[in-house]
N, C-alpha and C positions, 0 to 999 in steps of 0.2 A: 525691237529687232525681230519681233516675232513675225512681219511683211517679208525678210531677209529669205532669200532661197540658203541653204546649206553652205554651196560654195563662197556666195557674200559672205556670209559669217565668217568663216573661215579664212578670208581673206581679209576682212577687215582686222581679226584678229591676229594674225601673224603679221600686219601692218602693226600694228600698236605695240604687239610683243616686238617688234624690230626697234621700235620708239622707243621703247623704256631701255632695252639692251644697248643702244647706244648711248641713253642718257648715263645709264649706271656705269658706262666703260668709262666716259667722257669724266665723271667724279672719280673713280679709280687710279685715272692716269693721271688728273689734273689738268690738262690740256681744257681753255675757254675757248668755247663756239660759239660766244655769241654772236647776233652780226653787226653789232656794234663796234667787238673787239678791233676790229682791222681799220677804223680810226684814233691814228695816236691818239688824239689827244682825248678820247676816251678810253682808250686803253691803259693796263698796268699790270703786272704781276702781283698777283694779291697775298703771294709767299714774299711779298719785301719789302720797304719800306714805303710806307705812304708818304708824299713829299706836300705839302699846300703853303698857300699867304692866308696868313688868320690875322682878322681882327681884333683890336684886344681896347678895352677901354680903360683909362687912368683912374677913378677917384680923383675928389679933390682931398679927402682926409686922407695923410700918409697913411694910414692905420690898417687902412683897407688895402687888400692885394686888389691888382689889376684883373680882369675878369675879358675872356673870352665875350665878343658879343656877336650873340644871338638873333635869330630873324624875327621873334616878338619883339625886339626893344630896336629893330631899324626899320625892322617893316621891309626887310628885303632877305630872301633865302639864300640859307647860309652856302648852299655850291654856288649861288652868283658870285658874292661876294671872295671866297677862292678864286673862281676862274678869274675875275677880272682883275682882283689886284696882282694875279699869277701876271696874266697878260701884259700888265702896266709895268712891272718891275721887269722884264723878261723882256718883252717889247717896246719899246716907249713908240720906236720908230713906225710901228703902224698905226700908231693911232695918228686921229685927223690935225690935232693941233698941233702935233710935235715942229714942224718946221716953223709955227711960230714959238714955239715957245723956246725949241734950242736955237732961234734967232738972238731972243734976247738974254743967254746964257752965253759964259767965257768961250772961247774960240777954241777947237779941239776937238776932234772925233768923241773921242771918252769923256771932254767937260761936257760937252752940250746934249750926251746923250744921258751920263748920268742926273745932269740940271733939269732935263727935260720929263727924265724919269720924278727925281724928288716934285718936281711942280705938277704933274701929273696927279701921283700919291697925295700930295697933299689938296687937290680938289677933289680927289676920292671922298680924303677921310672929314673933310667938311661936309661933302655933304649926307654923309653917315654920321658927322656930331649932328648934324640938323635934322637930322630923322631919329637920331634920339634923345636929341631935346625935346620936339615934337611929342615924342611918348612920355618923355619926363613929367612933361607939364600933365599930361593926361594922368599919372599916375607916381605923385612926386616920394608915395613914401615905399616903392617899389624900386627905385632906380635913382641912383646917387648921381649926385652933379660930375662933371669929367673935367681935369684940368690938360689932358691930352689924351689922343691917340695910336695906336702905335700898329705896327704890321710885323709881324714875324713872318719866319719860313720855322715852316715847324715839321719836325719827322716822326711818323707814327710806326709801331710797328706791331704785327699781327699778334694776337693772346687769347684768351680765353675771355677777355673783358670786350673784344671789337679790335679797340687799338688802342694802345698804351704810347703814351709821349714818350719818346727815344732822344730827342732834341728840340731846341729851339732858339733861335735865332734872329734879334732884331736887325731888321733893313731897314724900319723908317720911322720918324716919331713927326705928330703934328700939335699943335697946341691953338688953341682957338685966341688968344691973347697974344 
């Protein structure tokens, strides 16, 4: 800054102090500027509940609880895997196969969109058993066989841990057998 005439300085600096003063009102009042914010579907209120579809994998030993899976053991990151099964269960109707597939589901606005839905979901979750079978094999005494899959809607809500489960909720189970 030392090349800076007087007045530069001076302006730059009351630019920057105007930056941060708006940063620090903007935390103050809570109000998000990002500019992401102004697309729903990346948008939320981070004072409420967090809503997503999680993946959850079975055991085949009863013994074992069922387990959140993870983007090391599919090989796919865990906000895809939300969005999309958000999208599948919420939408069926925009994705591309749906007119075949609620073709050959019962007749009825609600059978063929919910038929269309569970058929959907369940070539989701196959082919997330096949990516972590895939890793299975690669690392068998890290990762337990699965005798199904399942998708919750699960509700987090804000704490001093990130987010704590408030609920949860099965919408789908698949089984590879």
């Amino acid at each position: 800054m030392s090349d800076l005439s007087p007045r530069r300085k001076r302006v730059i600096t009351i630019a920057l102090a105007a930056f941060l003063l708006a940063h620090a009102f903007v935390l103050v009042v809570g109000d998000q500027h990002w500019p992401v914010m102004s697309f729903p579907m990346l948008s939320f209120n981070f004072d409420d509940e967090l809503k997503c579809t999680v993946a959850f994998g079975v055991p085949e030993d009863p013994a074992k609880p069922e387990f959140r899976l993870m983007p090391n053991q599919v090989g796919v990151a865990g906000q895809t895997l939300s969005y999309v099964f958000a999208k599948i269960m919420k939408y069926p109707e925009r994705n591309p196969a749906f007119d075949q597939l609620a073709a050959a589901c019962p007749p009825g606005d609600d059978a063929g969109r919910g038929c269309a839905r569970a058929h959907l979901a369940d070539g989701g979750l196959e082919f997330l058993y096949k990516r972590y079978e895939a890793q299975r094999k690669k690392h068998p005494d890290k990762l337990p066989p699965l005798r199904a899959m399942r998708l919750y809607d699960m509700r987090f809500t804000p704490s001093p841990h990130v987010y704590d489960v408030a609920g949860k909720q099965l919408r789908h189970e698949w089984s590879p057998r």
